[in-house]
CHARMM-style PDB file with segment names, atoms N, HN, CA, C and O in Angstrom:
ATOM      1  N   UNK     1     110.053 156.372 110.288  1.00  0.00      PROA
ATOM      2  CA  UNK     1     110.290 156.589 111.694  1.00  0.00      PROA
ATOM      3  C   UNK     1     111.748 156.279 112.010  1.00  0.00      PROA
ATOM      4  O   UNK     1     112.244 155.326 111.409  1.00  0.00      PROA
ATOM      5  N   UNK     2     112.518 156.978 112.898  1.00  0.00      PROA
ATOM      6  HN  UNK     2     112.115 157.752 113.386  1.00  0.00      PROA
ATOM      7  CA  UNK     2     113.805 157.200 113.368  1.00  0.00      PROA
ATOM      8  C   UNK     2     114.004 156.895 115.134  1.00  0.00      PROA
ATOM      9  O   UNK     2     113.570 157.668 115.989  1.00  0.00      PROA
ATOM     10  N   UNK     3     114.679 155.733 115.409  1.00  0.00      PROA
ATOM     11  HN  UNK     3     115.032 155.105 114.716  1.00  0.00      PROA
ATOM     12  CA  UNK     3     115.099 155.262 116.785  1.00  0.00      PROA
ATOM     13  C   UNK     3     116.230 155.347 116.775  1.00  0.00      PROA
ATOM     14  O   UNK     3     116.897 154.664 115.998  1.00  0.00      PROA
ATOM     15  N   UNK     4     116.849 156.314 117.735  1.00  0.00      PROA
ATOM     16  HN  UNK     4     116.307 156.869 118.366  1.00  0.00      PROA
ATOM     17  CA  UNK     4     118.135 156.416 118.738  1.00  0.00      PROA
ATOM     18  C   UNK     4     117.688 155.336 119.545  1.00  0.00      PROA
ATOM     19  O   UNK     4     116.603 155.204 120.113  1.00  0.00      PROA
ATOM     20  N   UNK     5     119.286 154.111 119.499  1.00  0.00      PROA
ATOM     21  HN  UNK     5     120.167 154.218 119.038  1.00  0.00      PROA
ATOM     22  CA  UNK     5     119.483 153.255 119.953  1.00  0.00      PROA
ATOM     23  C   UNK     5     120.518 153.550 121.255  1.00  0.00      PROA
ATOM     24  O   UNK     5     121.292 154.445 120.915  1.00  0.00      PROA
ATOM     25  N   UNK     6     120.694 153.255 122.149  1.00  0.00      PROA
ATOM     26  HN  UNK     6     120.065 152.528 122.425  1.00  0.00      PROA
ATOM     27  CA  UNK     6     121.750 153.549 123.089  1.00  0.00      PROA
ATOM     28  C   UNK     6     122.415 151.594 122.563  1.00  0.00      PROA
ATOM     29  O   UNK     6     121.763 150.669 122.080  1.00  0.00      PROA
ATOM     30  N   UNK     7     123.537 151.648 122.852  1.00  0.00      PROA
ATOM     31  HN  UNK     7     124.066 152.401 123.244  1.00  0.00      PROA
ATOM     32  CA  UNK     7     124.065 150.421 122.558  1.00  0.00      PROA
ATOM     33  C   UNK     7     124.322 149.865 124.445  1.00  0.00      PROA
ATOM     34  O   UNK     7     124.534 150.530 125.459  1.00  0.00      PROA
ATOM     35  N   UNK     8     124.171 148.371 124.212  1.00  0.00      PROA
ATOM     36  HN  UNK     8     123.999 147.830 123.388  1.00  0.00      PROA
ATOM     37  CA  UNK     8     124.269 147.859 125.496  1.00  0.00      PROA
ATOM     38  C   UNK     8     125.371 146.737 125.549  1.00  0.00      PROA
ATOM     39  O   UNK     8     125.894 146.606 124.443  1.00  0.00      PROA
ATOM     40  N   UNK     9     125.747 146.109 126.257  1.00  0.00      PROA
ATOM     41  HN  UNK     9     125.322 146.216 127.156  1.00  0.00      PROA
ATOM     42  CA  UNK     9     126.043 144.659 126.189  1.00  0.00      PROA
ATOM     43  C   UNK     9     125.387 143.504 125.309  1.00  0.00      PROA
ATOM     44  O   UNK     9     125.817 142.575 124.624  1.00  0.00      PROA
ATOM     45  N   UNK    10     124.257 143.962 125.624  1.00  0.00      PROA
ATOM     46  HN  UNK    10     123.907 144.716 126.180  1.00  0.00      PROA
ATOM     47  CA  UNK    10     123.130 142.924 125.420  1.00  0.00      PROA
ATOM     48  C   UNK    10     122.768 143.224 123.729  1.00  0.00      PROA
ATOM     49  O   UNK    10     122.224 142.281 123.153  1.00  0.00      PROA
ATOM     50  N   UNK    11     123.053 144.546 122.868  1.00  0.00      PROA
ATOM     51  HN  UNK    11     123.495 145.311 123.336  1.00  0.00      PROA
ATOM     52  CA  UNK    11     122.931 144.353 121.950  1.00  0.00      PROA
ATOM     53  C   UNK    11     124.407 143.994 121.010  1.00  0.00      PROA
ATOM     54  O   UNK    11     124.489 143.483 119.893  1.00  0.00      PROA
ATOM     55  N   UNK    12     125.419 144.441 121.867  1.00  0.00      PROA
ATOM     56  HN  UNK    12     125.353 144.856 122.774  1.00  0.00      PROA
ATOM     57  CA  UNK    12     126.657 143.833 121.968  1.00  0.00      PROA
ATOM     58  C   UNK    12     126.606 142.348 121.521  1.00  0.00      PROA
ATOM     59  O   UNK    12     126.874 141.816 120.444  1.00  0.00      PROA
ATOM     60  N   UNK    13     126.334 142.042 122.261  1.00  0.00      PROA
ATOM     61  HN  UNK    13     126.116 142.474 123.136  1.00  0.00      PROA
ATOM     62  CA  UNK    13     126.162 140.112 122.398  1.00  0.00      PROA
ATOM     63  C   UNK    13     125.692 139.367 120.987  1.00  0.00      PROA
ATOM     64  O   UNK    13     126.079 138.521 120.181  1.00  0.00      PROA
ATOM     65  N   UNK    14     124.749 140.140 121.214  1.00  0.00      PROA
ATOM     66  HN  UNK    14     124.434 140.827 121.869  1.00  0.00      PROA
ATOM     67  CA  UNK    14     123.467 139.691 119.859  1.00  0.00      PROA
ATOM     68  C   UNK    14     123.865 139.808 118.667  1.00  0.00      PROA
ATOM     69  O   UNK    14     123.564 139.063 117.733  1.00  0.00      PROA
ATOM     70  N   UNK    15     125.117 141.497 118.612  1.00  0.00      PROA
ATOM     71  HN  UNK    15     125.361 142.102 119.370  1.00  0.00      PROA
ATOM     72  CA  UNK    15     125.822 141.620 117.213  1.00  0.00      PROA
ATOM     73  C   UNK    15     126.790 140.314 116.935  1.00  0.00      PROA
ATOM     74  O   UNK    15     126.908 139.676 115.888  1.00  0.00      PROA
ATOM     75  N   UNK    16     127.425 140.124 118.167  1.00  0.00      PROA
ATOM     76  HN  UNK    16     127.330 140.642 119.017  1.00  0.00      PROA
ATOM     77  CA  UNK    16     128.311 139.001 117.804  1.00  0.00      PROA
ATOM     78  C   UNK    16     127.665 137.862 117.406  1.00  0.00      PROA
ATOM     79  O   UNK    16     128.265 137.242 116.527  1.00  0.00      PROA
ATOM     80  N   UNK    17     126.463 137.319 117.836  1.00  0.00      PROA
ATOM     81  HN  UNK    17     125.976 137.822 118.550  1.00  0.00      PROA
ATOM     82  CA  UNK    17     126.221 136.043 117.462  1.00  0.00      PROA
ATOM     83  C   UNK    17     125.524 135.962 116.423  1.00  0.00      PROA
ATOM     84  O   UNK    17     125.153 134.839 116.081  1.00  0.00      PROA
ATOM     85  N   UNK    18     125.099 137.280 115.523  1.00  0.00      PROA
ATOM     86  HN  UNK    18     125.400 138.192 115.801  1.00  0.00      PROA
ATOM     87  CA  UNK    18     124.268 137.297 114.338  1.00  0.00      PROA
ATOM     88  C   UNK    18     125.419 137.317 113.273  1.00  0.00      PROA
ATOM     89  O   UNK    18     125.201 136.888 112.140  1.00  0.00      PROA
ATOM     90  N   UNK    19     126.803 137.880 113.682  1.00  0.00      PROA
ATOM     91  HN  UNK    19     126.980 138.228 114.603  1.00  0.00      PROA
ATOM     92  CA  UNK    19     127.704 137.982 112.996  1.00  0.00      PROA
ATOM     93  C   UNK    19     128.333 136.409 112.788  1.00  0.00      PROA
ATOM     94  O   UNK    19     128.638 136.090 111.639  1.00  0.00      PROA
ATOM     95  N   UNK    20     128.532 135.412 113.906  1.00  0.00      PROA
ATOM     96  HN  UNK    20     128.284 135.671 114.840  1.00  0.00      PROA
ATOM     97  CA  UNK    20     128.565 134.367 113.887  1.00  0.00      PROA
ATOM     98  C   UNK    20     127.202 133.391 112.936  1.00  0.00      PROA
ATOM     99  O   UNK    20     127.546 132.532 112.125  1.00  0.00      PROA
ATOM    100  N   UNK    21     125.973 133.640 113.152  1.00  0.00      PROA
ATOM    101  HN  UNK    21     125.693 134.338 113.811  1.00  0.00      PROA
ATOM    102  CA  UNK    21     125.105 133.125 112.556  1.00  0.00      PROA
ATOM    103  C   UNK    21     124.660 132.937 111.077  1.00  0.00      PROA
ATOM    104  O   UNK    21     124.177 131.991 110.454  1.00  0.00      PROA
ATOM    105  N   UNK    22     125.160 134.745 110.633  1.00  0.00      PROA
ATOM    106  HN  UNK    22     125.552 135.513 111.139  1.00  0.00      PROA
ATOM    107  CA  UNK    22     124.270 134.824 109.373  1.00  0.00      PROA
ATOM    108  C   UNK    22     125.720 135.357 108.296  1.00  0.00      PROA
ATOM    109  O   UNK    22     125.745 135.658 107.103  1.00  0.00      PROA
ATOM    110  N   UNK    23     127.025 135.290 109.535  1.00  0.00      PROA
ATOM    111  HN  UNK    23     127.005 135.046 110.504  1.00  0.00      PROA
ATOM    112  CA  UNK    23     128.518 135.303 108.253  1.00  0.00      PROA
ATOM    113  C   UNK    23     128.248 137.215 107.884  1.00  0.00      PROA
ATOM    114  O   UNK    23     128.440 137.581 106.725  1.00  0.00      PROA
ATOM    115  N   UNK    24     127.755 138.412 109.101  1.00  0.00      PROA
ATOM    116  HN  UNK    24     127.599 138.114 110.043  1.00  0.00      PROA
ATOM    117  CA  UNK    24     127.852 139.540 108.571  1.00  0.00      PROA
ATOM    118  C   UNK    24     129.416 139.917 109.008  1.00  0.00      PROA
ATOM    119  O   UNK    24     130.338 139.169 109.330  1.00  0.00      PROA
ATOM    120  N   UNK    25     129.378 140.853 108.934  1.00  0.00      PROA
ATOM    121  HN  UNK    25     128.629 141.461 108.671  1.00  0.00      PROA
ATOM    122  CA  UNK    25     130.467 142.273 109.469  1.00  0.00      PROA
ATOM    123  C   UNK    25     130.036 142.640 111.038  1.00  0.00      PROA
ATOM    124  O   UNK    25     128.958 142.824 111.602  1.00  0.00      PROA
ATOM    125  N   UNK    26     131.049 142.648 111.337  1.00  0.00      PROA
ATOM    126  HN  UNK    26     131.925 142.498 110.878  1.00  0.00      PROA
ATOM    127  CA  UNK    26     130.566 143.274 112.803  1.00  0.00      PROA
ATOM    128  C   UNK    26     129.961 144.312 112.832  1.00  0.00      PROA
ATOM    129  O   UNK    26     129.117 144.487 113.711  1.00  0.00      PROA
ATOM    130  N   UNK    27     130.252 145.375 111.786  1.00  0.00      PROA
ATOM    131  HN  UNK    27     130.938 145.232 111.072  1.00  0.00      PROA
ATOM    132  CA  UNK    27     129.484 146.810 112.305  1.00  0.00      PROA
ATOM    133  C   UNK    27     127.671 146.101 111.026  1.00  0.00      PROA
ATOM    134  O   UNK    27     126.643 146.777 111.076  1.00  0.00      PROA
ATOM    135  N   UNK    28     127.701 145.363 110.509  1.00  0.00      PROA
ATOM    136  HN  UNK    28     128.535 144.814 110.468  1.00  0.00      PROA
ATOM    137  CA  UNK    28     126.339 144.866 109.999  1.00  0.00      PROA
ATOM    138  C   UNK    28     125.583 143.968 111.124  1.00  0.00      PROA
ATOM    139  O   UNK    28     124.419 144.081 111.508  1.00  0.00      PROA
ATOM    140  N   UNK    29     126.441 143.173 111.486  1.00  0.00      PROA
ATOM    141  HN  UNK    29     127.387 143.082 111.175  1.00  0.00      PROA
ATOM    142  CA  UNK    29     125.635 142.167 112.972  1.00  0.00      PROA
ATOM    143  C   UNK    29     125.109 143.695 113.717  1.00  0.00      PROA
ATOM    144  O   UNK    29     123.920 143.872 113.982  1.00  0.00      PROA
ATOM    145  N   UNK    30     126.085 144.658 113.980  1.00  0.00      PROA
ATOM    146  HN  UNK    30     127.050 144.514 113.764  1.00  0.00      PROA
ATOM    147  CA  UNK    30     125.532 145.517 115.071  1.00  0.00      PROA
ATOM    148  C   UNK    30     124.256 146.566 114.713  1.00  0.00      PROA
ATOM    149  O   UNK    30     123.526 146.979 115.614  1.00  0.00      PROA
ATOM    150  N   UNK    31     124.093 146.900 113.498  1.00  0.00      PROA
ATOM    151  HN  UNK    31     124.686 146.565 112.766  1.00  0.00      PROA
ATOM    152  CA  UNK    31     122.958 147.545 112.808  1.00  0.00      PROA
ATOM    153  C   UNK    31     121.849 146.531 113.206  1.00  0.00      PROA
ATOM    154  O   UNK    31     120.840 146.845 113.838  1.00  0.00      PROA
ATOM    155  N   UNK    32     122.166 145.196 112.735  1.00  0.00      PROA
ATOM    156  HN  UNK    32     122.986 144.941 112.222  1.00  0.00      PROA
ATOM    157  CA  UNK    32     120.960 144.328 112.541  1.00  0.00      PROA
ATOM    158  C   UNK    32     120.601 144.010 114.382  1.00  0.00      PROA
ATOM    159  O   UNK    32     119.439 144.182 114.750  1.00  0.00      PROA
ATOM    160  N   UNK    33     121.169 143.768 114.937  1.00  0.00      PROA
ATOM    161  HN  UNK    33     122.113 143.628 114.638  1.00  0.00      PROA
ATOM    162  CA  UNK    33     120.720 143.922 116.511  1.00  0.00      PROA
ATOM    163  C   UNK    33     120.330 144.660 117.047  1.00  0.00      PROA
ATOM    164  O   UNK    33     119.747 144.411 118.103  1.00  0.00      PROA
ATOM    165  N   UNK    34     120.503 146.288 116.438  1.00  0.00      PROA
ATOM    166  HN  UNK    34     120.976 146.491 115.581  1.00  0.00      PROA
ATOM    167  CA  UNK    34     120.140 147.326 116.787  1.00  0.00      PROA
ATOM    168  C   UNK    34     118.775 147.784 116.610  1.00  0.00      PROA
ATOM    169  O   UNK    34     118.040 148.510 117.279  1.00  0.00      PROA
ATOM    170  N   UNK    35     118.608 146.960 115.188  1.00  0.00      PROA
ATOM    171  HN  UNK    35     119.205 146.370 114.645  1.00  0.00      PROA
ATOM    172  CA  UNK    35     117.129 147.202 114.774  1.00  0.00      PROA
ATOM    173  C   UNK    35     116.681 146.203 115.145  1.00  0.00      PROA
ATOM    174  O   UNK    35     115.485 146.494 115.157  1.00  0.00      PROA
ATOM    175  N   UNK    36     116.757 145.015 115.532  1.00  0.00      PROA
ATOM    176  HN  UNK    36     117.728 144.779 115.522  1.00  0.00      PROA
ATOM    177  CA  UNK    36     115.841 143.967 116.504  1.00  0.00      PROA
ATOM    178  C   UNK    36     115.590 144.396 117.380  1.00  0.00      PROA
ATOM    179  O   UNK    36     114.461 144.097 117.769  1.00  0.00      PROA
ATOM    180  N   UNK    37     116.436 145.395 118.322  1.00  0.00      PROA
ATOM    181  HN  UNK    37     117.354 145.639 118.007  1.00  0.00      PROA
ATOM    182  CA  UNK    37     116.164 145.710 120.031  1.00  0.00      PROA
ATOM    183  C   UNK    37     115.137 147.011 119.676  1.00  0.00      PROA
ATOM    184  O   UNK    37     114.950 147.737 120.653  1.00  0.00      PROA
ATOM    185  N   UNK    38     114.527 147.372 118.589  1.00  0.00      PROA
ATOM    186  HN  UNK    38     114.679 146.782 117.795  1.00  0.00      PROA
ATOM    187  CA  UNK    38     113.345 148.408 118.527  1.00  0.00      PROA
ATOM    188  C   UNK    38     112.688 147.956 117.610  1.00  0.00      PROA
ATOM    189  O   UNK    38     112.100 148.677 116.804  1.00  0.00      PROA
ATOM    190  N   UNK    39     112.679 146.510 117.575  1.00  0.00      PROA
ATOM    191  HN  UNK    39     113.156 145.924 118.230  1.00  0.00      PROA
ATOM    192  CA  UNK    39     111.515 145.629 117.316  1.00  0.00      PROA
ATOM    193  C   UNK    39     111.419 146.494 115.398  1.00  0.00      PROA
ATOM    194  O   UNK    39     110.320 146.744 114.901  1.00  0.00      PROA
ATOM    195  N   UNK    40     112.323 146.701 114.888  1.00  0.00      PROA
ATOM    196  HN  UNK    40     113.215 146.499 115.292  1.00  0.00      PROA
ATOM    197  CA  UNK    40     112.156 147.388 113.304  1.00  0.00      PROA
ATOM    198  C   UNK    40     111.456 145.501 112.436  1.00  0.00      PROA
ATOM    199  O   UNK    40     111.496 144.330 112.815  1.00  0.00      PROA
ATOM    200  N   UNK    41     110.996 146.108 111.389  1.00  0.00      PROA
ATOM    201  HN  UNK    41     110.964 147.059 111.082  1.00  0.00      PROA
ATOM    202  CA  UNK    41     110.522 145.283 110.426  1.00  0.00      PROA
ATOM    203  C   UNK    41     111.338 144.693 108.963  1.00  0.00      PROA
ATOM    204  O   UNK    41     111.449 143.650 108.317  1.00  0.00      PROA
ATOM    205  N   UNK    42     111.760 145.972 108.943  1.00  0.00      PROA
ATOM    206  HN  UNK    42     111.671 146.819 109.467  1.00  0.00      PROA
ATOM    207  CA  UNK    42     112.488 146.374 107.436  1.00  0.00      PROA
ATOM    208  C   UNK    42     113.865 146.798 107.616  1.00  0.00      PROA
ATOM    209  O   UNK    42     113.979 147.718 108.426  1.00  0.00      PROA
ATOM    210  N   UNK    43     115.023 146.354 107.048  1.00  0.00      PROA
ATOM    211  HN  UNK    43     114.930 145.607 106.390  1.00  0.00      PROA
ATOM    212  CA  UNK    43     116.270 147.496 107.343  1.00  0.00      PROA
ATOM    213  C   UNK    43     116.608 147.636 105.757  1.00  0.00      PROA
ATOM    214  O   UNK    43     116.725 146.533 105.223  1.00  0.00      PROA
ATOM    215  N   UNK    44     116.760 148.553 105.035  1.00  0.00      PROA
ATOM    216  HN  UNK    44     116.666 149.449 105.468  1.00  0.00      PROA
ATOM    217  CA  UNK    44     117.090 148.734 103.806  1.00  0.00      PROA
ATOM    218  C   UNK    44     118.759 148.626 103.755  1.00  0.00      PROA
ATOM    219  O   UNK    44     119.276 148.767 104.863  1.00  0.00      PROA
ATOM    220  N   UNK    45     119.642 148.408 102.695  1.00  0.00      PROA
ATOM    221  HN  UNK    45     119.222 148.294 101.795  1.00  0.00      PROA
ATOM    222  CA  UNK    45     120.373 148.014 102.868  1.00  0.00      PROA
ATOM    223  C   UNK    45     121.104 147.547 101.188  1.00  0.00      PROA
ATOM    224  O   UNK    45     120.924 146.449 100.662  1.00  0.00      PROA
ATOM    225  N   UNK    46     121.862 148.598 100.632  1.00  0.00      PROA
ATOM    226  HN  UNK    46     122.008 149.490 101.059  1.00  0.00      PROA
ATOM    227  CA  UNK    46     122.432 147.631  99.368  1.00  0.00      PROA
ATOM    228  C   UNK    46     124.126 146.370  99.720  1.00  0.00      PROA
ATOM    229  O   UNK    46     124.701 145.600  98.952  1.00  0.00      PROA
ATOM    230  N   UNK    47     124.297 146.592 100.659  1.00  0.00      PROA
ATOM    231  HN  UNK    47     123.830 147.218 101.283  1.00  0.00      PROA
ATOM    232  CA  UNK    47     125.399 145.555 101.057  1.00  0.00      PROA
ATOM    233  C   UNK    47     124.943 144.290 101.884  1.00  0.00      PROA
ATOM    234  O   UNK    47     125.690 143.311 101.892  1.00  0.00      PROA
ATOM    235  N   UNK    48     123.657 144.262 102.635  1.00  0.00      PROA
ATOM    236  HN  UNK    48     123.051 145.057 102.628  1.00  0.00      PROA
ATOM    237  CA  UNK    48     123.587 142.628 103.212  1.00  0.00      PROA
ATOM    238  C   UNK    48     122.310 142.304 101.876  1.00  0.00      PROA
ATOM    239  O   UNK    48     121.523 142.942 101.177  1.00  0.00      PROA
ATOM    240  N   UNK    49     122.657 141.185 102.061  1.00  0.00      PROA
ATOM    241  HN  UNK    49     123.297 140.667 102.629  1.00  0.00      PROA
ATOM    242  CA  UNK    49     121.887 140.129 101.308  1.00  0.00      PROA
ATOM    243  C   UNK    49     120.671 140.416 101.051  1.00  0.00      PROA
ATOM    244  O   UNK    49     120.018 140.483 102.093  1.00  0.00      PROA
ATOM    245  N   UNK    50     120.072 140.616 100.127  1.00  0.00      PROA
ATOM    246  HN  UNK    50     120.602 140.561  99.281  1.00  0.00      PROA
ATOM    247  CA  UNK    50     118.693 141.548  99.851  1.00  0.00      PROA
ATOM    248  C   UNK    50     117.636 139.779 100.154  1.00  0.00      PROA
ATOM    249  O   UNK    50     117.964 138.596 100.058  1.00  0.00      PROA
ATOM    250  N   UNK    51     116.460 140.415 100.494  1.00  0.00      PROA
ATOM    251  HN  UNK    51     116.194 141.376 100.572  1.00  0.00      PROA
ATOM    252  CA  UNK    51     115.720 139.382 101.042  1.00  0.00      PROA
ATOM    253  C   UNK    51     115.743 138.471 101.736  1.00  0.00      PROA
ATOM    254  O   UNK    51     114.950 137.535 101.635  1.00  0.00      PROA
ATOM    255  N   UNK    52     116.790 138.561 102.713  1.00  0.00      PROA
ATOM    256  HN  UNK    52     117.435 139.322 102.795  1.00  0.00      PROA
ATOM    257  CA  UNK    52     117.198 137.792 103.856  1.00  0.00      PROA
ATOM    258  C   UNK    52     116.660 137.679 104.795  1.00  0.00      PROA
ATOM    259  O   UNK    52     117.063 138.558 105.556  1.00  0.00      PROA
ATOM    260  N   UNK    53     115.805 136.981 105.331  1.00  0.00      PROA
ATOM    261  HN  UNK    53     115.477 136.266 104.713  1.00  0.00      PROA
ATOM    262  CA  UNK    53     114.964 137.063 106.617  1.00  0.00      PROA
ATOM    263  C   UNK    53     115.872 136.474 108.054  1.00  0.00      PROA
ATOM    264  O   UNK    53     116.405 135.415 108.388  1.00  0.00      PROA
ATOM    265  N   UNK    54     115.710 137.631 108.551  1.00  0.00      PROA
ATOM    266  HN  UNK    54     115.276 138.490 108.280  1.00  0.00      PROA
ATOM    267  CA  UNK    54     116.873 137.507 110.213  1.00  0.00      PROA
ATOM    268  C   UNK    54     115.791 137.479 111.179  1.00  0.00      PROA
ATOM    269  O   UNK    54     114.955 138.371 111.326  1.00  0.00      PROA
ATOM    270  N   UNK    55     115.880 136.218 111.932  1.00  0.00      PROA
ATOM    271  HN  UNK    55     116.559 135.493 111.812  1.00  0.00      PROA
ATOM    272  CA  UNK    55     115.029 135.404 112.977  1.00  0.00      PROA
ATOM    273  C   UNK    55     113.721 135.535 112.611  1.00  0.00      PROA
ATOM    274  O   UNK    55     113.132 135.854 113.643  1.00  0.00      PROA
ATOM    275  N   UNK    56     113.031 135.473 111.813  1.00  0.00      PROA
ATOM    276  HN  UNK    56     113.509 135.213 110.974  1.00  0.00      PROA
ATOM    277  CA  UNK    56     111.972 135.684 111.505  1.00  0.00      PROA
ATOM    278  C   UNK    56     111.101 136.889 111.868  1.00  0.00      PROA
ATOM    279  O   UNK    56     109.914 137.031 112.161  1.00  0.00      PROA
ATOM    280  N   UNK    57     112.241 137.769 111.723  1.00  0.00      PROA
ATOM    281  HN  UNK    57     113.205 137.654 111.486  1.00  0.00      PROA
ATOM    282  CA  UNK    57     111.454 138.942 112.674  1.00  0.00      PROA
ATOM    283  C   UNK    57     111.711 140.509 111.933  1.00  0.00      PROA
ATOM    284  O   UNK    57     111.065 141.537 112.136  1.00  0.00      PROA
ATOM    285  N   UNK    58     113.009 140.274 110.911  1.00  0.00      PROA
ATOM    286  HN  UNK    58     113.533 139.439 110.746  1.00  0.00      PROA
ATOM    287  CA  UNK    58     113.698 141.244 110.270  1.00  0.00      PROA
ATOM    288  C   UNK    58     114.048 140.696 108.866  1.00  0.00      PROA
ATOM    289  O   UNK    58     114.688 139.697 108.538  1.00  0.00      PROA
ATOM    290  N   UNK    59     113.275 141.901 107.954  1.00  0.00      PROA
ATOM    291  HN  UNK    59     112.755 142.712 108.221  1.00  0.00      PROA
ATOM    292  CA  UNK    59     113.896 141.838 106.479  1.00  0.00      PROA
ATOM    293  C   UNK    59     114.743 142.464 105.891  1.00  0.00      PROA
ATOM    294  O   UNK    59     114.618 143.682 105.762  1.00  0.00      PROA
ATOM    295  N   UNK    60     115.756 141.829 105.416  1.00  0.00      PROA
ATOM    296  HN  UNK    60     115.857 140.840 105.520  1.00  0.00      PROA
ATOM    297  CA  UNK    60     117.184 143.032 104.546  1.00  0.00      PROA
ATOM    298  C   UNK    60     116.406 143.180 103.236  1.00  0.00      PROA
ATOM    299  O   UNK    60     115.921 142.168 102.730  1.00  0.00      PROA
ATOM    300  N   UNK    61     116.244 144.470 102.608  1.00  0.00      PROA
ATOM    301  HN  UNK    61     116.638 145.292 103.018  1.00  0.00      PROA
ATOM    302  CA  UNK    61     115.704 144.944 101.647  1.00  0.00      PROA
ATOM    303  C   UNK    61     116.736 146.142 100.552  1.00  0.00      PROA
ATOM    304  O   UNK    61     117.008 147.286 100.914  1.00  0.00      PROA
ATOM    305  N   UNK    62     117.105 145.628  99.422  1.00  0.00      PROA
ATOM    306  HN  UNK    62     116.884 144.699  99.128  1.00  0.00      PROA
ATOM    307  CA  UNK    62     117.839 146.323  98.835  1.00  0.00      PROA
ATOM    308  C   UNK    62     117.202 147.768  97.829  1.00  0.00      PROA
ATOM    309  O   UNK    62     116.648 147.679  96.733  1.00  0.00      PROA
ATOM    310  N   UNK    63     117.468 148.926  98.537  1.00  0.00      PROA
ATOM    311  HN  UNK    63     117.919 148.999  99.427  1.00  0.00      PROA
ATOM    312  CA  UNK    63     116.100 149.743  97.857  1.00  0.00      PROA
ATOM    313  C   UNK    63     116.878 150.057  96.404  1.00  0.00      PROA
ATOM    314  O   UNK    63     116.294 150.716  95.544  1.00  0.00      PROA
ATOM    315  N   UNK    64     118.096 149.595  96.210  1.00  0.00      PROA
ATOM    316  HN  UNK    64     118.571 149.059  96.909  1.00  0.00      PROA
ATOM    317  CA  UNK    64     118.505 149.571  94.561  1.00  0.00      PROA
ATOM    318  C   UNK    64     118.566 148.770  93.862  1.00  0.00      PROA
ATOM    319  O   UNK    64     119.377 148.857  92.939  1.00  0.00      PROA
ATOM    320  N   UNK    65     117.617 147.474  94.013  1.00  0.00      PROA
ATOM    321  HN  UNK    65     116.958 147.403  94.762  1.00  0.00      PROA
ATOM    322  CA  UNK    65     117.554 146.576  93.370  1.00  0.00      PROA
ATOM    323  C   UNK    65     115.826 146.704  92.591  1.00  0.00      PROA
ATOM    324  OT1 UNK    65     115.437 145.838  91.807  1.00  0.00      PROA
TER     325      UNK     65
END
């Protein structure tokens, strides 16, 4: 399944402080906020940290590992 995100402030915000929190990239904080604000489960991903659990709510999953 595929969600068009409109970007807000508010996911704005959230990129910055996940970027502050978990030491990403700004344009990675902003993926990973993006997929919190549509409630995603899974974000696949060979550059963040494979098996990383973000707020207990989101898994980084490396599909080339």
């Amino acid at each position: 399944r595929v969600a068009v995100v409109e970007l807000d402030r508010q996911i704005l915000t959230h990129a910055t402080q996940l970027r502050t929190r978990y030491g990403f990239s700004f344009w990675d904080g902003l993926i990973v906020a993006s997929a919190l604000s549509v409630n995603a489960d899974i974000i696949y991903s060979e550059d963040m940290q494979d098996s990383l659990l973000i707020e207990a709510k989101i898994t980084i999953i490396n599909p080339l590992k």
